[in-house]
Phi, psi and omega in degrees: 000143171243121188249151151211150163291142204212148152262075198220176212238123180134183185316085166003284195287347189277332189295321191281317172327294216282009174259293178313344197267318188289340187272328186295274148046294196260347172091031164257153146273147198249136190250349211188127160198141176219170177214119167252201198265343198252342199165176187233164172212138179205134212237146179190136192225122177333179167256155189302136153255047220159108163335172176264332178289322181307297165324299188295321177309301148009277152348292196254351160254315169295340141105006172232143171248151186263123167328137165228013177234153170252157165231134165256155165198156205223130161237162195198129160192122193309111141238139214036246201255000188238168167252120164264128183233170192233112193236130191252187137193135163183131226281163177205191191234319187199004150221133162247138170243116168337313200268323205260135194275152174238145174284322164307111187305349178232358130334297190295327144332284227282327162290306188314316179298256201340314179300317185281328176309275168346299180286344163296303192273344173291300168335280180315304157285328175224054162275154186290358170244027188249000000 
């Protein structure tokens, strides 16, 4: 799992728009969103890459399944003029959990790009120094 911290300056709801608008973008769906008077959560999840015949085969002659799915996720909560937020990505096979360290070195690559990719362009429009 990949957590990074973000700092940023603007409109709650312009912030959250524009984190869906990058994941829908990117071929994510959005599984999970909430909102509150302070802040936001929004769960956005890749497409499958891999068949179900494939896993199992996998499975079953290599004895490994490789994840086939990323889960993203955004917490967002107004204090004073800025918002701290939480930008999360880890990859998963059939539940994901947020909280769980993943062992694959190139999985764990592959959340770290995505993440910074993400955390680049959120940066960039409402980063607090921008």
């Amino acid at each position: 799992m990949t957590t990074l911290n973000l700092s940023l300056q603007g409109d709650i709801g312009e912030i959250r728009v524009f984190f869906i608008e990058l994941l829908g973008g990117m071929g994510f769906i959005i599984i999970h969103q909430e909102e509150w008077t302070d802040g936001f959560r929004v769960i956005g999840t890749s497409a499958k890459r891999t068949s179900q015949l494939t896993v199992t085969m996998m499975n079953l002659f290599i004895g490994y399944i490789q994840r086939n799915r990323i889960a993203m996720e955004l917490v967002a909560h107004q204090e004073n003029d800025l918002l701290t937020s939480t930008l999360k990505c880890t990859p998963y096979l059939d539940v994901a959990d947020l909280e769980a360290p993943d062992e694959n070195p190139a999985e764990r690559e592959k959340c770290e790009r995505l993440a910074n990719l993400l955390y680049d362009r959120i940066q960039e429009r409402f980063g607090k120094n921008s």
